[in-house]
C-alpha positions as semicolon CSV with decimal commas, in nm:
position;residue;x (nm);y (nm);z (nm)
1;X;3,333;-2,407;-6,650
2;X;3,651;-2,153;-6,617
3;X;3,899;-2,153;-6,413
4;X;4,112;-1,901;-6,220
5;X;4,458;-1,977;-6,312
6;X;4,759;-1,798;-6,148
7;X;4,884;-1,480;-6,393
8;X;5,213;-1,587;-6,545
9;X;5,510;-1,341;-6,403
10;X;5,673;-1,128;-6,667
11;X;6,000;-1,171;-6,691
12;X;6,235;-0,871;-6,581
13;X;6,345;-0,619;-6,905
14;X;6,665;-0,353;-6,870
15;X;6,348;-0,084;-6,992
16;X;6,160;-0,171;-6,657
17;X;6,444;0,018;-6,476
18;X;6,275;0,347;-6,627
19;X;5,940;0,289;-6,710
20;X;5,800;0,047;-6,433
21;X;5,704;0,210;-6,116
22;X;5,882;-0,031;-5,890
23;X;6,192;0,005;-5,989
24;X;6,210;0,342;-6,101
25;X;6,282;0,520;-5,760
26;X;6,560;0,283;-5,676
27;X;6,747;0,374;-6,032
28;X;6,694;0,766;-5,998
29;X;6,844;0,679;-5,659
30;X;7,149;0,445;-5,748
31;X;7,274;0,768;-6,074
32;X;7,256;1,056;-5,822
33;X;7,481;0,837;-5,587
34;X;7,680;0,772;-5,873
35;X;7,709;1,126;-6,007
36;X;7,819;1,220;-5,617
37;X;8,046;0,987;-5,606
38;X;8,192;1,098;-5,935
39;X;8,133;1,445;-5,840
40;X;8,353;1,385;-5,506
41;X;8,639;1,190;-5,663
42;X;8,694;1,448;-5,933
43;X;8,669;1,709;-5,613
44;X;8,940;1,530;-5,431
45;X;9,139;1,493;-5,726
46;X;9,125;1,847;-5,837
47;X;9,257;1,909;-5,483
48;X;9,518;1,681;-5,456
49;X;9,691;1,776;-5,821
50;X;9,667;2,149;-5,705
51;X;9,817;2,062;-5,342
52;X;10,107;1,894;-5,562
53;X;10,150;2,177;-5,781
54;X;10,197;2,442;-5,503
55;X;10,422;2,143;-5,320
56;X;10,196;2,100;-5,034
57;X;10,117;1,832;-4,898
58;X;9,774;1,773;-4,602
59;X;9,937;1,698;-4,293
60;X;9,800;1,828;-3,964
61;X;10,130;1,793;-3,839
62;X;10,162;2,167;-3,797
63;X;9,884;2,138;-3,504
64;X;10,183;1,997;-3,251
65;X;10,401;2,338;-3,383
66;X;10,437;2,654;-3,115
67;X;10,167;2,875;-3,151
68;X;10,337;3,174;-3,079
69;X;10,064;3,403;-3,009
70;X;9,865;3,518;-2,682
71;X;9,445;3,501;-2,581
72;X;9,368;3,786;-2,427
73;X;9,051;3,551;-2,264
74;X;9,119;3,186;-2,204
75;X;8,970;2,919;-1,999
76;X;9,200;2,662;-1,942
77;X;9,590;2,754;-1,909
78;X;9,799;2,877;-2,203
79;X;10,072;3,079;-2,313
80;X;10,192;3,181;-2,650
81;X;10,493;2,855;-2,568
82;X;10,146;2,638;-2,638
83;X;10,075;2,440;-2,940
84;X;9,843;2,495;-3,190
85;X;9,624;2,231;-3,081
86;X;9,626;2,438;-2,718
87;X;9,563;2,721;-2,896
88;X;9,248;2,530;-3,069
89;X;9,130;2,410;-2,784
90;X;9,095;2,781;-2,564
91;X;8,909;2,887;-2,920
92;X;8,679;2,617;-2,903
93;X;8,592;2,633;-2,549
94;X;8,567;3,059;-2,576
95;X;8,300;2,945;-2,856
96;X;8,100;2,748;-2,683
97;X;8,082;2,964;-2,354
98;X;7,922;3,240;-2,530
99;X;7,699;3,015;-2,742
100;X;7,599;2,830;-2,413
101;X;7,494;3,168;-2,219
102;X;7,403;3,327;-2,528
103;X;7,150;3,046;-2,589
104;X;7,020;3,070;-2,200
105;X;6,988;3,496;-2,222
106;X;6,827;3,452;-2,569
107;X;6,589;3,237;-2,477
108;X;6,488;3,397;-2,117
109;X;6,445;3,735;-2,322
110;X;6,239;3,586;-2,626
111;X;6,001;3,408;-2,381
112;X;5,962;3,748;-2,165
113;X;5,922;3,935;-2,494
114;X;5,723;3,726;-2,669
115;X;5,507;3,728;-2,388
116;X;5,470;4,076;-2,331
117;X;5,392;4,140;-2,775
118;X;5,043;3,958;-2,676
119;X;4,966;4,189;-2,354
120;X;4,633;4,378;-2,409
121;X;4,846;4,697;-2,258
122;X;4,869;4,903;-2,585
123;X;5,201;5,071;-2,469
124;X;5,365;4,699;-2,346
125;X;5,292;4,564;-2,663
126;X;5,405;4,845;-2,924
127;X;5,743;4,842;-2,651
128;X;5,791;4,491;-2,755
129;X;5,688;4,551;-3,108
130;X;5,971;4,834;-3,143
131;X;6,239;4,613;-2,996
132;X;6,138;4,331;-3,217
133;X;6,189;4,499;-3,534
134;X;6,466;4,689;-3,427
135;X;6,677;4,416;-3,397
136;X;6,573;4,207;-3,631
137;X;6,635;4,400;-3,949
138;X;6,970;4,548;-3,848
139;X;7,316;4,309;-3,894
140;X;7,397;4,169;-3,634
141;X;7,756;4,299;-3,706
142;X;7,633;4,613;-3,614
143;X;7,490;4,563;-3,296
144;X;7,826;4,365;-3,237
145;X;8,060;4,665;-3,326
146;X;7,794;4,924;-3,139
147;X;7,837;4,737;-2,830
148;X;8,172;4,693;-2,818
149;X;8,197;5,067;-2,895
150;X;8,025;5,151;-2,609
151;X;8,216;4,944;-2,356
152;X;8,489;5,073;-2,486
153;X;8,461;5,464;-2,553
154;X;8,223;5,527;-2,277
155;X;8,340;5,308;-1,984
156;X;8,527;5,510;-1,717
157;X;8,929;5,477;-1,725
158;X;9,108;5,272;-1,441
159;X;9,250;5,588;-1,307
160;X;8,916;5,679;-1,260
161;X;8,815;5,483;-0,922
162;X;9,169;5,600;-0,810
163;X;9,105;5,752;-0,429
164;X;9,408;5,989;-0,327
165;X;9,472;6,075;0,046
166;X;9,365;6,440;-0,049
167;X;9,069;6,355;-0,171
168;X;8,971;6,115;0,117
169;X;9,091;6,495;0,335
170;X;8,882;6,706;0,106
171;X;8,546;6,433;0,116
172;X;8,547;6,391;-0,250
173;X;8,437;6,097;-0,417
174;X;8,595;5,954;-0,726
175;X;8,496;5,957;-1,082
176;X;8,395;5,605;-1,067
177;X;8,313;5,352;-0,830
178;X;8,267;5,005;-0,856
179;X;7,963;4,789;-0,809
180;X;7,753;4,545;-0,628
181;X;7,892;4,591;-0,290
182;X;8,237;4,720;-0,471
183;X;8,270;4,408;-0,643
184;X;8,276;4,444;-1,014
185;X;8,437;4,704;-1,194
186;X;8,340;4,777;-1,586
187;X;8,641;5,000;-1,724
188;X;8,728;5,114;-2,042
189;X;8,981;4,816;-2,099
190;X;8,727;4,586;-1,930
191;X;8,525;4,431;-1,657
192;X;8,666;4,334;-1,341
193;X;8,454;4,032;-1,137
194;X;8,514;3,852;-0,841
195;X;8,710;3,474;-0,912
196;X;8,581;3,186;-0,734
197;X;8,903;3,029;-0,554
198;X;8,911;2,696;-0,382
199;X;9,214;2,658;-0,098
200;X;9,184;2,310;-0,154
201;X;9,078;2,197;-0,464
202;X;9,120;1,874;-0,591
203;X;9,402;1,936;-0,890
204;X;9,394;1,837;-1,212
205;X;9,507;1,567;-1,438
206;X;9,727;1,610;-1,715
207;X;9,610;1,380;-2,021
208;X;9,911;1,485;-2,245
209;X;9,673;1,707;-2,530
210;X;9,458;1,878;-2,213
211;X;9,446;1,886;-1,841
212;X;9,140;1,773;-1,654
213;X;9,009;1,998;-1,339
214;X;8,898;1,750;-1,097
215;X;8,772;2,073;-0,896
216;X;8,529;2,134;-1,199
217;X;8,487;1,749;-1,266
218;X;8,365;1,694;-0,880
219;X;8,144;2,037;-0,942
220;X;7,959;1,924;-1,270
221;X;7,929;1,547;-1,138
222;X;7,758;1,712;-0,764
223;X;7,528;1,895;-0,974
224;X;7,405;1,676;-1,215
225;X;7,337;1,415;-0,925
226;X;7,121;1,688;-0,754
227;X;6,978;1,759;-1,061
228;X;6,889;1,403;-1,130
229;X;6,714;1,330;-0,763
230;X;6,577;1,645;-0,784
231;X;6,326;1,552;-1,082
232;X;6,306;1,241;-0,921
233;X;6,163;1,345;-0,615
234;X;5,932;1,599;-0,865
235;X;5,825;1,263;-1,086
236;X;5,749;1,108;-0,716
237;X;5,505;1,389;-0,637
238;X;5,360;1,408;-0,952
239;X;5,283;1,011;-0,899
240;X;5,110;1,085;-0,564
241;X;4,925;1,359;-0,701
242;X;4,773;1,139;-0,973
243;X;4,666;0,883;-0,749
244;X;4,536;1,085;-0,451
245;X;4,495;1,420;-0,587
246;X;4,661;1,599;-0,347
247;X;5,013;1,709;-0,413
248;X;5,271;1,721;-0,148
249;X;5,492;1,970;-0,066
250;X;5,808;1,936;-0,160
251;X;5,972;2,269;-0,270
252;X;6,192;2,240;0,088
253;X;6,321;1,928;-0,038
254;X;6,345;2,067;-0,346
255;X;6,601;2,352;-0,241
256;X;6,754;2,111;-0,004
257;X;6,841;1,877;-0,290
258;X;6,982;2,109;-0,499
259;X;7,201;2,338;-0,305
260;X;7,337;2,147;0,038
261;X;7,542;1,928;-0,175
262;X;7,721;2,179;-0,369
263;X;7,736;2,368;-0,062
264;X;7,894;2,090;0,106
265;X;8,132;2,020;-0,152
266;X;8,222;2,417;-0,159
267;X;8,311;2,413;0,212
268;X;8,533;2,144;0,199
269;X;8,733;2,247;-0,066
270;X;8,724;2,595;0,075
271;X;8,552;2,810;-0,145
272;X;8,644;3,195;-0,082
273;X;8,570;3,456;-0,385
274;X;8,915;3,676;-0,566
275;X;8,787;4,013;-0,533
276;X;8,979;4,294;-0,814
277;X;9,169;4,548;-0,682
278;X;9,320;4,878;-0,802
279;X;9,693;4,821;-0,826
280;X;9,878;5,054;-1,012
281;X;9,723;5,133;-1,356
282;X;9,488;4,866;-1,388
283;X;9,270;4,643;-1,151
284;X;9,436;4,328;-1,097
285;X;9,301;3,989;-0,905
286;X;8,973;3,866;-0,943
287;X;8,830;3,719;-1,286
288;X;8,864;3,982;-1,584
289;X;8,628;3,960;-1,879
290;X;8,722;4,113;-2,226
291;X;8,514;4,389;-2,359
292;X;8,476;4,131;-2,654
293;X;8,306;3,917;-2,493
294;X;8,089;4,110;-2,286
295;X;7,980;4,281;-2,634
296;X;7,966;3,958;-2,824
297;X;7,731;3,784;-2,575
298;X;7,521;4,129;-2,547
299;X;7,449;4,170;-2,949
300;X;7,401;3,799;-3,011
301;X;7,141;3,776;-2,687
302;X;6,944;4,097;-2,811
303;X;6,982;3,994;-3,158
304;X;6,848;3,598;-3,083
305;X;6,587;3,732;-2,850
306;X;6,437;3,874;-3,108
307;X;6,331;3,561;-3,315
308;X;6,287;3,354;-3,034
309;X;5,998;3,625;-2,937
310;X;5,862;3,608;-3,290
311;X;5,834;3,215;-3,229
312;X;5,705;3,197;-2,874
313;X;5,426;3,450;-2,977
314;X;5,370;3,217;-3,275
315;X;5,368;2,920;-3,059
316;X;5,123;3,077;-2,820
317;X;4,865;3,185;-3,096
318;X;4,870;2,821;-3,232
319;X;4,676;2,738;-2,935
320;X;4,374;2,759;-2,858
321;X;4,175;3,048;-2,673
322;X;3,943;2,787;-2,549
323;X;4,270;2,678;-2,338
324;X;4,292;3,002;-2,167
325;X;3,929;3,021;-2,144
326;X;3,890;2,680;-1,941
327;X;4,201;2,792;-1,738
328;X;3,995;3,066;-1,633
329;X;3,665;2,944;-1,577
330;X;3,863;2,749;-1,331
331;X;3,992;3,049;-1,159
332;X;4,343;3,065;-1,272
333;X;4,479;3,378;-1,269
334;X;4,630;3,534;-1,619
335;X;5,011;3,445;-1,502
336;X;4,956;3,091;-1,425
337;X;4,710;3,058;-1,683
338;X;5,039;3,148;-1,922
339;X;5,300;2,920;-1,713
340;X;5,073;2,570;-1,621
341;X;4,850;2,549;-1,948
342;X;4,975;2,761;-2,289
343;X;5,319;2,770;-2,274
344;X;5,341;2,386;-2,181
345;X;5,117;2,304;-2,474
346;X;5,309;2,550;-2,684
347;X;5,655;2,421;-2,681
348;X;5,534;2,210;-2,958
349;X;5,548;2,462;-3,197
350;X;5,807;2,640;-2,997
351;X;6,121;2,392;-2,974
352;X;6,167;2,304;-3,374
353;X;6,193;2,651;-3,513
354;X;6,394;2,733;-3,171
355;X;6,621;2,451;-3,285
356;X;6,703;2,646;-3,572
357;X;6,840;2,958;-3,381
358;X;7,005;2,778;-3,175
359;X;7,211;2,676;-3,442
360;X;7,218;2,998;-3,579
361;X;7,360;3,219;-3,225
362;X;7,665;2,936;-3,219
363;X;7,779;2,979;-3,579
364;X;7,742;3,386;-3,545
365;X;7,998;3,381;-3,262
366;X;8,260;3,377;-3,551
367;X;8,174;3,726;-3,624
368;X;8,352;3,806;-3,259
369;X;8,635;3,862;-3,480
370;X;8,539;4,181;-3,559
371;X;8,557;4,240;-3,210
372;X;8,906;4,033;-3,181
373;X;8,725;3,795;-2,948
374;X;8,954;3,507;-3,023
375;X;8,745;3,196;-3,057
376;X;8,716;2,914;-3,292
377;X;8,720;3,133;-3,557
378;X;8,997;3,360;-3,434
379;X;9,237;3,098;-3,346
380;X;9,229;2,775;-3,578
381;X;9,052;2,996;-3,880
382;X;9,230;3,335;-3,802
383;X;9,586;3,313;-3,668
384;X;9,697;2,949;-3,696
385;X;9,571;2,965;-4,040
386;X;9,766;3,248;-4,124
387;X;10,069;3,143;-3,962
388;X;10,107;2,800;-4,107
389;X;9,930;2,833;-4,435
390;X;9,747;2,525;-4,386
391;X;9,425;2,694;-4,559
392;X;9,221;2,336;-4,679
393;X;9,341;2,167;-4,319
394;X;9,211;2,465;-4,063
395;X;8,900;2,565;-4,279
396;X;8,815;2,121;-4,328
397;X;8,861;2,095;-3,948
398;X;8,707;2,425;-3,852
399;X;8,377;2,284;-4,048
400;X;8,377;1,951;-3,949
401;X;8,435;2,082;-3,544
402;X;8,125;2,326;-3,608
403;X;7,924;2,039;-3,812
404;X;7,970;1,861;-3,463
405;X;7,861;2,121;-3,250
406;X;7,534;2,155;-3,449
407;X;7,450;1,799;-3,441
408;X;7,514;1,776;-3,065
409;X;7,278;2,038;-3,026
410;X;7,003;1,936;-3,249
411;X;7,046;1,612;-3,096
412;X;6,988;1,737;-2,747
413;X;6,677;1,937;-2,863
414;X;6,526;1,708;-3,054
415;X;6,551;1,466;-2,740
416;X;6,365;1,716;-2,545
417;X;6,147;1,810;-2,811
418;X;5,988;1,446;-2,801
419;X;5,943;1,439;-2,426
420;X;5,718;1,750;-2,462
421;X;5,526;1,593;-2,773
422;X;5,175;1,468;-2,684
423;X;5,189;1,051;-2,606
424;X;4,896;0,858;-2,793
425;X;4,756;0,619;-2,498
């Protein structure tokens, strides 16, 4: 009668490393680390003798130095008495204020036009078609450059809203006149708009390397809060409307929630709006935006749009015309059919390829210096680099500040991208 015996365990050879399955993965693994590594020391070595030979040393010492150069735009206070690290700072922040409306514009326009490239009006569609490919194959240096162009070359000149006592006798009307209630003005050096202006703000704090608005802190904290109770109360309603099928109405609260506070706050700081005047040769009070930037955030919105509407029509084919079909057999209408069932369902395929231009629109603001839009790129990568000669520190830090940015933003999207996914019960 036979026995089952246990199989005797082979003893480990060197030439299992290669030719046994269960180890092979883990020593393909453990060379390429080994190569990098090797790869990365003879990097920083190459660097270091070369430093040594040109009798430089990396030191970002030279961050603390006087800048010695003005922002035309800036967000927080400087002068050209600042530091480079001031200097670094306004560039970072004028970097991600256009990528953070540029993002918001792009994606409003790529939703509408994306939209609109599925209508069954022949005309609508071919529209959106036209614009699609327009500015999708053309640079987006181009569009930059034509925009700014435009502001420039065909925007009116200051002297132009000019209104003399004879002409106010002779009931002539300037050459230009301002807008929105005589509000904004858009000139040929640039756009006038009213400030906002609190006659008792809260102040700031200085924390030695930046100053902290309290006014702004206070602002961003109130809306968040409303922000937060807001989707509360919408979560509560949604609750009730799953266990009694009837949904309560809530949109007064809604508005209530969101805007008395900051209203509130506003009054008691006392909020009152800068409005730009003509003084002299130029408009002066109020809030004045840079050409730059107006043509920066212009080309990189149109530009954006474009793919994001190539991606929300994608994302809308993916699903089903069964979807749409139920929605209507249940007698919603085309619009809400759009907002309430596909376009929910659809940011699944929407979000991760949106991701991606995300990403893109915030590294293409560095092409605002073409523009001399003095951000990131224009500051730390552009002057300061120039000045100091600190070419391996500014580009290094410039990288490693944009790396940053990209991961923040992923990591935001990808949050939001799994509260949208579909949750197995």
């Amino acid at each position: 009668m036979a026995l089952a015996t246990d199989v005797p365990k082979e003893s480990f050879r060197l030439s299992m490393l290669i030719y046994d399955s269960r180890y092979r993965a883990v020593t393909i693994q453990v060379v390429v680390l080994l190569c990098f590594g090797l790869f990365v020391a003879w990097l920083l070595n190459n660097v270091v003798q070369n430093l040594a030979a040109r009798g430089k040393v990396f030191d970002y010492g030279f961050l603390w130095a006087r800048a010695g150069y003005d922002i035309n735009q800036q967000l927080i206070p400087y002068t050209n008495d600042s530091n480079h690290f001031r200097a670094l700072l306004v560039g970072l922040l004028n970097t991600l204020v256009v990528a953070f409306f540029g993002c918001i514009f792009a994606t409003i326009l790529g939703i509408f036009v994306g939209v609109l490239r599925l209508s069954k009006n022949w005309l609508v569609s071919r529209l959106m078609t036209v614009y699609v490919e327009m500015f999708r194959n053309v640079p987006l240096l181009l569009w930059i450059l034509l925009s700014y162009v435009i502001f420039s070359e065909a925007m009116p000149e200051p002297k132009a809203f000019r209104v003399t006592d004879e002409m106010v006798a002779a009931g002539q009307e300037p050459a230009a006149s301002m807008l929105f209630f005589d509000s904004v003005a858009i000139t040929n050096r640039g756009t006038s708009i009213p400030a906002p202006l609190f006659s008792r703000g809260l102040g700031s704090v200085d924390l030695g390397f930046v100053s902290l608005n309290l006014t702004f802190l206070a602002t961003t904290v109130v809306l968040g809060l409303s922000i937060w109770a807001n989707r509360r109360l919408r979560a509560s309603a949604r609750a009730t409307q799953e266990a009694t099928g009837i949904r309560p109405v809530i949109w007064w609260k809604s508005l209530l929630i969101l805007l008395a506070p900051i209203v509130l706050l506003f009054i008691a700081m006392g909020f009152h709006l800068d409005y730009p005047a003509l003084k002299g040769f130029n408009f002066q009070g109020g809030l004045q935006v840079a050409h730059s930037f107006t043509a920066l955030l212009i080309a990189l919105t149109l530009y954006t749009a474009a793919f994001i509407a190539e991606i929300v029509r994608a994302g809308i084919q993916a699903i089903s015309r069964g979807q749409s079909e139920a929605a209507f057999a249940l007698g919603l209408r085309p619009g809400r059919t759009m907002s309430l069932v596909i376009l929910p369902q659809a940011l699944r395929v929407i979000i991760p390829p949106l991701i991606s231009q995300y990403l893109n629109l915030t590294k293409n603001t560095s092409l605002g210096i073409a523009v001399s839009y003095l951000d990131l790129r224009g500051t730390l990568g552009g002057i300061t680099l120039n000045q100091t000669g600190r070419e391996l520190e500014c580009m290094l830090l410039m990288m490693v500040i944009y790396l940053i940015i990209s991961l923040c933003i992923s990591a935001v999207m990808n949050f939001y991208n799994k509260t949208v996914q579909l949750k197995a019960r």
